[in-house]
Backbone as JSON Lines, residues from 0, in Angstrom:
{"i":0,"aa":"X","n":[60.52,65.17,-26.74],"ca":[60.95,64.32,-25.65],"c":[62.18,64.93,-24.97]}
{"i":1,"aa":"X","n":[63.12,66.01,-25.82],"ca":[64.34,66.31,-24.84],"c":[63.7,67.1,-23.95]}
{"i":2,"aa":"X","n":[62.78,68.25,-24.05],"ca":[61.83,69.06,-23.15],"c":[61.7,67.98,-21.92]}
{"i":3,"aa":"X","n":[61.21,67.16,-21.86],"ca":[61.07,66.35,-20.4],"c":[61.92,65.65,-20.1]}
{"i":4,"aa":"X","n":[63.1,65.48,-20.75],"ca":[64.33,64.97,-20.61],"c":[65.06,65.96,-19.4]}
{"i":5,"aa":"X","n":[65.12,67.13,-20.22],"ca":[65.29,68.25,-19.79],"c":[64.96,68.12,-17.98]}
{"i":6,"aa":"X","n":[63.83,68.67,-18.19],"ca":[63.2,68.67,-17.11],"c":[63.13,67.57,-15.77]}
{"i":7,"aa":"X","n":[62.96,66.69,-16.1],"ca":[63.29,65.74,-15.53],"c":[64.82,65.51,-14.88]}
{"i":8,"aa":"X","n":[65.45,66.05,-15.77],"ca":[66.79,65.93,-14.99],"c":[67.33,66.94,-13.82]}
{"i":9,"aa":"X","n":[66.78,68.22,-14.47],"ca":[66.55,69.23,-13.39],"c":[66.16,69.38,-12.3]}
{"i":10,"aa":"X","n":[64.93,68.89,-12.12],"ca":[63.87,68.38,-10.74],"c":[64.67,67.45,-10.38]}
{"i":11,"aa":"X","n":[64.66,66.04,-10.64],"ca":[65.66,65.47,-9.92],"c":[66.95,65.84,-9.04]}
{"i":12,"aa":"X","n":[67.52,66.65,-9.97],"ca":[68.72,66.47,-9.29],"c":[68.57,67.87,-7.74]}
{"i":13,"aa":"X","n":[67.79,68.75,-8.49],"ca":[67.79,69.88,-8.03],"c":[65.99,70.0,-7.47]}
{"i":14,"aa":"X","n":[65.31,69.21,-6.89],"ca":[64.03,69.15,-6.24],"c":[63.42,71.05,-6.11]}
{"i":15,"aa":"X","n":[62.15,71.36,-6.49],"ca":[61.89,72.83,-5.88],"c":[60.51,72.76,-6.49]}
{"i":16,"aa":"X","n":[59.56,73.23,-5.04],"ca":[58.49,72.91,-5.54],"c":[58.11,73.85,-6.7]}
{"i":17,"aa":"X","n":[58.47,74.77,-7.08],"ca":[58.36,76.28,-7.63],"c":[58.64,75.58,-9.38]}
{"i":18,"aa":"X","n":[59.38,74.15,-9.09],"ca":[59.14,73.58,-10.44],"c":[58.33,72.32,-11.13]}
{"i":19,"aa":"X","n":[57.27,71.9,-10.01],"ca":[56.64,70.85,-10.19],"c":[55.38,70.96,-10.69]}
{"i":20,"aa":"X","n":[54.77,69.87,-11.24],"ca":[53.65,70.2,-12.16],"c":[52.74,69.38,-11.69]}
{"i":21,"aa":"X","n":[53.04,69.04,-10.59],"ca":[52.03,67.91,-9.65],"c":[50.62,68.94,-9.1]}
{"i":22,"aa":"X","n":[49.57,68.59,-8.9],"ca":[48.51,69.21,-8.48],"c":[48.63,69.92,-7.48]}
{"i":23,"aa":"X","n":[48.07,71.15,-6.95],"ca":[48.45,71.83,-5.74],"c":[48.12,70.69,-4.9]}
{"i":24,"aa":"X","n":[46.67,69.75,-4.93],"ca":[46.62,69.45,-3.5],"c":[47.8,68.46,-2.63]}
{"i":25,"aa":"X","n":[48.34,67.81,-4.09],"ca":[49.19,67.01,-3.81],"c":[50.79,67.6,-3.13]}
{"i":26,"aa":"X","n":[50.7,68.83,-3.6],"ca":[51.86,69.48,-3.09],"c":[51.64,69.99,-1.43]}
{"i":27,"aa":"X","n":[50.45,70.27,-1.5],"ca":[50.04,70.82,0.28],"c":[50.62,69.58,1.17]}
{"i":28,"aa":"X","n":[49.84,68.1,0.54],"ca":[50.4,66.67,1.4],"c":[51.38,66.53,1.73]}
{"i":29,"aa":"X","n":[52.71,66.7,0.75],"ca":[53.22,65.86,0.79],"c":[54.78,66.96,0.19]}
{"i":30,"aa":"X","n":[55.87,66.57,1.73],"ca":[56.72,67.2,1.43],"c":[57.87,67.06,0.1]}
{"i":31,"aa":"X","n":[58.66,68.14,-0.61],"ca":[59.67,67.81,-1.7],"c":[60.57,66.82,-1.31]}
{"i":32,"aa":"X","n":[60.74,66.24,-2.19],"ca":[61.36,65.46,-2.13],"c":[62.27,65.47,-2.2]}
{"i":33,"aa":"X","n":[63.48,64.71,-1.85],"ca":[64.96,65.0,-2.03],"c":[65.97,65.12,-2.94]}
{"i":34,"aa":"X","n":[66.63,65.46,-3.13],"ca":[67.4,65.13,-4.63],"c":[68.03,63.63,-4.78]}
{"i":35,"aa":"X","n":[67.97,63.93,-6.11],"ca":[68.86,62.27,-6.46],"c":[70.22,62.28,-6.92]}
{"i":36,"aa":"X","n":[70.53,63.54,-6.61],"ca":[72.01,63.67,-7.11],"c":[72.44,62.28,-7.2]}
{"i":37,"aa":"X","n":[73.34,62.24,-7.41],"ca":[74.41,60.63,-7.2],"c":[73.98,59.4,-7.03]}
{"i":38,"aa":"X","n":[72.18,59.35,-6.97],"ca":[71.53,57.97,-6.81],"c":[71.16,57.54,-8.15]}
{"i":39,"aa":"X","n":[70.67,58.49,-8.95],"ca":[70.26,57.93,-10.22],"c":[71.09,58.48,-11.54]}
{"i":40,"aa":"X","n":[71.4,57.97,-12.43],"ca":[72.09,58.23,-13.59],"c":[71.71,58.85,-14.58]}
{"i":41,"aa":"X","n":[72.28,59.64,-15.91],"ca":[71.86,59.89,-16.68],"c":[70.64,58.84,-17.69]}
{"i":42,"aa":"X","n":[71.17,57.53,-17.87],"ca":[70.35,56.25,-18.58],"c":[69.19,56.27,-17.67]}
{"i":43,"aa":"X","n":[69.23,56.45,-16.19],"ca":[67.72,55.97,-15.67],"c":[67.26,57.09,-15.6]}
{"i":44,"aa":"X","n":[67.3,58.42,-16.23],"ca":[66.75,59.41,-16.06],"c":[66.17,59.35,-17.42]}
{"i":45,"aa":"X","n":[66.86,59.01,-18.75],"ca":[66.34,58.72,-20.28],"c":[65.5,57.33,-19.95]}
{"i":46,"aa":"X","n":[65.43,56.39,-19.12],"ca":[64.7,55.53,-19.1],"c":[63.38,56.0,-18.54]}
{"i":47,"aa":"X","n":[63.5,56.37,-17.62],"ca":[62.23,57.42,-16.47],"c":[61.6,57.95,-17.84]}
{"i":48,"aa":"X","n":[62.18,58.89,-18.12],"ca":[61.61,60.35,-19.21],"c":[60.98,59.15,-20.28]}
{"i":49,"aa":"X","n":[61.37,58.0,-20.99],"ca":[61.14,57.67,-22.24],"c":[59.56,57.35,-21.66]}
{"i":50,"aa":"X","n":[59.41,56.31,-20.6],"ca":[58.0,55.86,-19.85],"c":[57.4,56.48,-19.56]}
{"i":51,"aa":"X","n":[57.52,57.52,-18.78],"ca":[56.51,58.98,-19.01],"c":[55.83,59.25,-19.72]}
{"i":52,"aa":"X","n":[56.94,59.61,-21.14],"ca":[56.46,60.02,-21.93],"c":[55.66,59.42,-23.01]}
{"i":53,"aa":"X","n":[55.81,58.34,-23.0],"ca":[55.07,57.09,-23.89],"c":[54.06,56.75,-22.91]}
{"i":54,"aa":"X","n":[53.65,56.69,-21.52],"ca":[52.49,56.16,-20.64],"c":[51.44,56.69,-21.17]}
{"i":55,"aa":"X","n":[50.9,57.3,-22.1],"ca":[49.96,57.59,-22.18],"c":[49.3,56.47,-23.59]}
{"i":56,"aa":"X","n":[50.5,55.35,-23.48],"ca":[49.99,54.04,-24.57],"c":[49.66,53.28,-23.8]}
{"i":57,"aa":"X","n":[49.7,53.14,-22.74],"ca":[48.77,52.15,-21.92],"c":[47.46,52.52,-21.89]}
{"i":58,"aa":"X","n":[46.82,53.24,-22.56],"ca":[45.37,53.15,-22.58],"c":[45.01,53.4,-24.14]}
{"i":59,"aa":"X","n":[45.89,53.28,-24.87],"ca":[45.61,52.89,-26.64],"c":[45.73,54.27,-27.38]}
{"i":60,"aa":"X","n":[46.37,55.4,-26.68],"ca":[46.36,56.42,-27.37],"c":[47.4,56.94,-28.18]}
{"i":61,"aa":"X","n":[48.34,56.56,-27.58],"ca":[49.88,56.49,-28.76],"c":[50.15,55.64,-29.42]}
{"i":62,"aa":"X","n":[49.68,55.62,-30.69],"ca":[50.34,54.4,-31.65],"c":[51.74,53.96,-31.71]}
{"i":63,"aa":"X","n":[53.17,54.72,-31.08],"ca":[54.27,54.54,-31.4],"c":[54.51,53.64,-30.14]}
{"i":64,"aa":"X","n":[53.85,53.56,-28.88],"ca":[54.43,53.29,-28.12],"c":[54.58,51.41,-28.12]}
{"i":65,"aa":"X","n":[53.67,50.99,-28.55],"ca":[54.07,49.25,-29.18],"c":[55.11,48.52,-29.82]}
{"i":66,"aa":"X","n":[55.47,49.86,-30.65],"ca":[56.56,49.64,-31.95],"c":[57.5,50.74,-31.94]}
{"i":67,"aa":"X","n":[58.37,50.15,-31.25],"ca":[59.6,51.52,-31.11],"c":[60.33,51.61,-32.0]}
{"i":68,"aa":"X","n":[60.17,50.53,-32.84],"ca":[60.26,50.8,-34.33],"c":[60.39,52.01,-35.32]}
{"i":69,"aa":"X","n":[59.3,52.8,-35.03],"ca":[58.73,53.69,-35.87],"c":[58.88,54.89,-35.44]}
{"i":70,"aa":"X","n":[59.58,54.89,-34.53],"ca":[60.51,56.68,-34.06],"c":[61.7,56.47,-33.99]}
């Protein structure tokens, strides 16, 4: 999870498409986006990254993500 912590904070702050992992076609559409320097915080960047990274329990495939318990 620090890997997309990581990352996530990087892109944000510092936008470049040369670091996005979004689909090409989606990148042809649709221009970079801006930075968030000074709009978003370190906590909503660990909040962002934690949902990310756990979204893949909304369709029953991560057992941890119910019970945060257990990490």
């Amino acid at each position: 999870m620090h890997e997309t912590n990581d990352f996530l904070q990087s892109f944000l702050m510092n936008p470049d498409r040369s670091k996005t992992i979004c689909l090409e076609q989606v990148i042809r559409y649709f221009d970079t986006m801006p930075s968030l320097k000074g709009v978003v915080n370190q906590k909503e960047i660990e909040d962002l990254n934690h949902f990310i990274y756990f979204l893949e329990g909304f369709n029953g495939i991560n057992e941890f993500f119910h019970d945060e318990t257990i990490f």
